[in-house]
N, C-alpha and C positions, 0 to 999 in steps of 0.2 A: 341236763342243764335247764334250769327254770325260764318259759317261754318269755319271762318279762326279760332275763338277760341276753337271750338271744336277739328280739326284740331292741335292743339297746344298741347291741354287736354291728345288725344291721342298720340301724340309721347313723350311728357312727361313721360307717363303710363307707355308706351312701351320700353323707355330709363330706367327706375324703375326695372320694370321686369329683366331687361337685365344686368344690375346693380346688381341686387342681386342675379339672377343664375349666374352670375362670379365670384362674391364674395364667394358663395356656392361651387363651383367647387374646387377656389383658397385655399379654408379652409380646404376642402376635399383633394386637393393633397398635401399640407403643412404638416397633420396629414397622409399620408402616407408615402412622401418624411421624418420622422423625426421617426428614426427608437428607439422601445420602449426601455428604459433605464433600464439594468438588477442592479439591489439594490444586494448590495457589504453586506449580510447578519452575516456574523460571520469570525473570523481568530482564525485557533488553530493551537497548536507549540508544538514541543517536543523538547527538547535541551541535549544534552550530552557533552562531552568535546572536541568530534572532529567531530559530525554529529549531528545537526539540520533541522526537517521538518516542514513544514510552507502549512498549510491548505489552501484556499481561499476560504469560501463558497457563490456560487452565487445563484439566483432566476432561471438562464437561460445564456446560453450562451451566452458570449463576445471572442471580440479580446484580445490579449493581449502582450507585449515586455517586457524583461527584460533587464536593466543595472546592470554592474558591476563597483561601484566606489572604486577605489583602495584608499587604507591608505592615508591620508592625513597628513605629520609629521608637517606642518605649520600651520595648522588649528587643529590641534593637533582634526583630526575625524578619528572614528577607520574605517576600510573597510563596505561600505554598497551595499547593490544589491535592488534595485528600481524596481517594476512589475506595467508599465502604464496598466490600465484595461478601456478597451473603448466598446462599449458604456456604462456606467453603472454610476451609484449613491452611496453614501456609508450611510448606514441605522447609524441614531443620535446616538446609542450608542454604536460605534465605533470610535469616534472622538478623546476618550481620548488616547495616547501613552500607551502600553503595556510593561511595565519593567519588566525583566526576571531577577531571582534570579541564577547567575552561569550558564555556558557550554559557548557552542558556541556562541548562540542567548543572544544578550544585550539590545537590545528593540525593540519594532513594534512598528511604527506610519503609521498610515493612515488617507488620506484627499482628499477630491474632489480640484484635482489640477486645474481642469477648468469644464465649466460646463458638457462635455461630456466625463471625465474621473476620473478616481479614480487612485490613486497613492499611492502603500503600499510601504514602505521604513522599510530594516531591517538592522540595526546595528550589526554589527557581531564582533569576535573576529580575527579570520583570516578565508580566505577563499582560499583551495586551488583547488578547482573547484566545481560546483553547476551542476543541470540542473534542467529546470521547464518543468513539460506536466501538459496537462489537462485530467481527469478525467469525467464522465457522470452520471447521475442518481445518486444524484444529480448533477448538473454541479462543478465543483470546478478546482481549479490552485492550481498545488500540487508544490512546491518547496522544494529540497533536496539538502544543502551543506553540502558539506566534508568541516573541516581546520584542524590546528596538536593544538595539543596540548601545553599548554605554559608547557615549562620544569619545573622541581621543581627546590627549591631555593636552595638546595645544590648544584643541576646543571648545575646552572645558574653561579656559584660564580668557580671562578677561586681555584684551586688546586693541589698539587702534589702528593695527593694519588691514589697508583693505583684504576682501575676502580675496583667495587665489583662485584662478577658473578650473572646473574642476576637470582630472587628469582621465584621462581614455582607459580602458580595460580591458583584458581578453576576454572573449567571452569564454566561458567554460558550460560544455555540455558532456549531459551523463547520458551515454551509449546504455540499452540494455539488451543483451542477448536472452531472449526468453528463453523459462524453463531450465534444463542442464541438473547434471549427478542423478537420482534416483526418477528422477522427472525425465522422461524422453521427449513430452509434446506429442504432436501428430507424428505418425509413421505414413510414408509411400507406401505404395504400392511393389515394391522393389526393394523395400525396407529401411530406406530416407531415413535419420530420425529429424525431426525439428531442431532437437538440442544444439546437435551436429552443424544444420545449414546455417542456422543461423547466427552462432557464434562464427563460423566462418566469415559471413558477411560483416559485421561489427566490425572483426579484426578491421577488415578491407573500406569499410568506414572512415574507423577513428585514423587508419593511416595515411586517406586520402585527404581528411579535415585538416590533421596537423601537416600537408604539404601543400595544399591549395589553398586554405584559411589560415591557417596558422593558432586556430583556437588551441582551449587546453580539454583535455579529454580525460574522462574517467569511465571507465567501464565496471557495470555491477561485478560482472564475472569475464574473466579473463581468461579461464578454464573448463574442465566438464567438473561443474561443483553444483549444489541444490542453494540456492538462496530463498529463503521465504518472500512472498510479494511483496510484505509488507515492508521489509526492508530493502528493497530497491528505490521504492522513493524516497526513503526515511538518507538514504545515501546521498542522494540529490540535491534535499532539506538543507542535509548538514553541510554540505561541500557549499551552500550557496549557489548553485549551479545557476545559469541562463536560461537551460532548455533542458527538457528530460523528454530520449526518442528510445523508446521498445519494440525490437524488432521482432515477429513471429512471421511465420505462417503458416497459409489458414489450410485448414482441412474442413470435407464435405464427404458423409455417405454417398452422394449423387457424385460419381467421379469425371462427370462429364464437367461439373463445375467447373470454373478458372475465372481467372482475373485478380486483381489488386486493389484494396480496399485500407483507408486511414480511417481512422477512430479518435476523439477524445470524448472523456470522460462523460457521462450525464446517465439518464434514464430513456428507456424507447420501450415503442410497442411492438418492435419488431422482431419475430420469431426469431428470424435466421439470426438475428445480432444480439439477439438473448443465446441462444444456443453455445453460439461462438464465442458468449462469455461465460457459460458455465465452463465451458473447455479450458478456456485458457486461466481461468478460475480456482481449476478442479474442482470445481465442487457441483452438484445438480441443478437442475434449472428451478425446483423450487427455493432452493438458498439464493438464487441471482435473484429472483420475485422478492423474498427478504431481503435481499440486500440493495432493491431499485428505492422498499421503504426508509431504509435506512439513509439514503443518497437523496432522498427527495427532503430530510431533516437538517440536510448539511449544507441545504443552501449554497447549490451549484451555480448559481446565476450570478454572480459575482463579475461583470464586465471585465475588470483588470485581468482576470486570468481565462472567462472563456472567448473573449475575442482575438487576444493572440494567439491562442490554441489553434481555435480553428484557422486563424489565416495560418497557422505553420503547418496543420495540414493539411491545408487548400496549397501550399506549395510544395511541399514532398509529394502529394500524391498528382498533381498535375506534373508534373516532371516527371515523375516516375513512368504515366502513362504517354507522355510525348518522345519521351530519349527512348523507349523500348519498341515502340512501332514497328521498327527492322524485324521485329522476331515475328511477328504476324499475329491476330488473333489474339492481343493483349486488350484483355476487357476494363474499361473503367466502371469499378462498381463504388464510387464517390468516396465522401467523407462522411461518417454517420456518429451519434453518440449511442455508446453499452457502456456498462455498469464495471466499467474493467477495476479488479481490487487492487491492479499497478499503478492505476495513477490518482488514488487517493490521498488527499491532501499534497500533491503537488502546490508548492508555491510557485512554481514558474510555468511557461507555457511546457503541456507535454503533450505526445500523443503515441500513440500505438499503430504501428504499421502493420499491415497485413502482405506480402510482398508479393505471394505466388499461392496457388494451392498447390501442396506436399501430395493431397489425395491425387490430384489428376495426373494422369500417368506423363503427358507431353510434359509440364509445367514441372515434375519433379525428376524429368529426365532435365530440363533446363537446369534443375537448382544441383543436379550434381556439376553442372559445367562452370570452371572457373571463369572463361570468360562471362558468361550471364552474371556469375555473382560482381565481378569488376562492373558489367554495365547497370545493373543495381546499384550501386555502392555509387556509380559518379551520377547517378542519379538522384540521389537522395541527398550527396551533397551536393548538388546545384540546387535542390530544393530549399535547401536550407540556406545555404548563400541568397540565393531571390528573398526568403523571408527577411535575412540579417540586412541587407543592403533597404529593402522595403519599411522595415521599422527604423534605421538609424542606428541599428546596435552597432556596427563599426566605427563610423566617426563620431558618432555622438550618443554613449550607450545613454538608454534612460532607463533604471533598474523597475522604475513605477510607470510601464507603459501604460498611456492615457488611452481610451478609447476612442477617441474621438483620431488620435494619431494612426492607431490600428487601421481603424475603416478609409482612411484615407490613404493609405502605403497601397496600390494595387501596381 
């Protein structure tokens, strides 16, 4: 074969080669440069008459924007708030519009607006202000809006009779038994689980409230079931609820630990009460660190709802530590704020009980005994009756407790 066709043969070869590791490379950095598309998996809602919550659930973390479209009277479209989700895909059966029967919330629709985004649009009835954060383990976009209420038709209709005074109300509070179904909480030392005690205690709650108080009671779970955090208060939101009280307890490596401790919601620097909410959280104490950033966005300082907080549990847990005295060695470890993901966006006072520690061996020989959980249970409602009587919820509810009323109820 003549040296010039050989010669030919091999740079041909060698243009081949060359050829297809660039191609190889090119395909390689393509599928790197194209970052993986998280699937837009499920959307859950709770609606009430003037608070709606709106789930997002993802596979993995995205970006994401919210829009706020005001009422349209020409287009005769009621106010809608739009959440572009990028990067991500939206799973097939998801496609159809979600029609809500009444409250706030009038429909969800979702659609892959472009190929690298997902777009959920909510229909509302009015909105007088919303916020969205996101959530971890699993990932999700949590959206919460306020709007009012449409007045009733007598109220609406023009008149010249004087106003009527206005008529008294039960209160209604949402009991939560923390944790439950896949979820055990803290385990004793003896093998206690949390889920267990403290739905026991709830029952023994709500049963004492509705025969001592006569409120109306709703409990997140009423069985051993897994309720997501986020929907416990989304439960509360919607029912309208008075008060929203979570009962856990607490657990400590250190088993000498004990005592009883109340929480509402905010940001701290404190180890132990970061810890205690990655736990009750599930998720690590670095996600609680992102999630004190996210809580310090949400403009927790809101008087209307952190002053009757805390006074509700500045009374649960003052009662709780005064009625248990008999048992000896019952420690007051106060009221404190952590980053708990149950009581976000709470519209009414809430707070999180800590009752006993499950780890210390005496304190979770206690929590098996029925009597201890009855002296718990009339503990927690006296504390709550001292609040209700303290703010006027009984003779005279005021649904927009004033601050200035709060500080003055001692």
């Amino acid at each position: 074969m003549p040296k010039n066709a050989v010669r030919c043969i091999i740079f041909f070869y060698l243009l081949w080669i060359s050829a297809v590791h660039f191609l190889g490379i090119s395909q390689v950095q393509a599928s790197q440069d194209t970052p993986t598309k998280s699937l837009v998996t499920g959307i859950r809602y709770w609606s009430g008459p003037t608070h709606t919550r709106i789930v997002i659930d993802l596979d993995h973390e995205v970006s994401y924007q919210d829009h706020l479209l005001k009422e349209d009277d020409v287009l005769k479209k009621p106010p809608r708030l739009y959440i572009d989700l990028t990067v991500a895909k939206l799973s097939p059966h998801l496609k159809e519009p979600i029609p809500i029967e009444g409250g706030l919330l009038k429909r969800v629709r979702a659609g892959q607006y472009n190929p690298h985004t997902v777009r959920v649009v909510l229909d509302l009835e009015s909105v007088a202000t919303y916020k969205t954060f996101p959530l971890s383990d699993p990932f999700r976009v949590v959206i919460d809006v306020l709007g009012t209420a449409p007045a009733p038709i007598a109220q609406q209709e023009e008149t010249s009779q004087p106003p009527q005074p206005r008529q008294s109300k039960s209160i209604t509070i949402v009991i939560d038994p923390g944790h439950g179904g896949e979820d055990p909480g803290a385990i004793g030392p003896t093998g206690l689980k949390e889920k267990d005690v403290v739905l026991k205690l709830s029952q023994r709650v709500r049963d004492k409230i509705n025969k001592k108080l006569g409120w109306d009671v709703i409990m997140t779970r009423d069985d051993d079931r897994f309720i997501p955090l986020d929907e416990r208060t989304a439960i509360a939101n919607s029912k309208n609820a008075d008060l929203f009280l979570s009962i856990h307890a607490n657990a400590c490596t250190d088993r000498r630990i004990c005592g009883i401790e109340s929480f509402v919601l905010g940001t701290t620097t404190d180890k132990v009460a970061l810890r205690l909410a990655a736990k009750e959280n599930n998720i690590s104490t670095k996600q609680v660190s992102d999630l004190q950033v996210i809580l310090a966005d949400l403009k927790l300082n809101d008087p209307h709802k952190v002053i009757p907080s805390n006074l509700l549990a500045d009374c649960v847990q003052g009662s709780l530590v005064k009625d248990l005295q008999h048992y000896g060695q019952v420690r007051d470890l106060g009221v404190k704020q952590a980053p708990f993901v149950v009581l976000i966006g709470a519209e009414m006072p809430s707070i999180l009980v800590e009752v006993s520690f499950i780890s210390n061996p005496r304190e979770e020989k206690r929590l098996r005994n029925p009597r201890y959980l009855n002296a718990l249970a009339d503990a927690i409602v006296d504390g709550l009756k001292q609040y209700a009587h303290g703010v006027k919820m009984i003779t005279d509810y005021q649904p927009s407790l004033s601050a200035s009323t709060a500080l003055s109820s001692n």
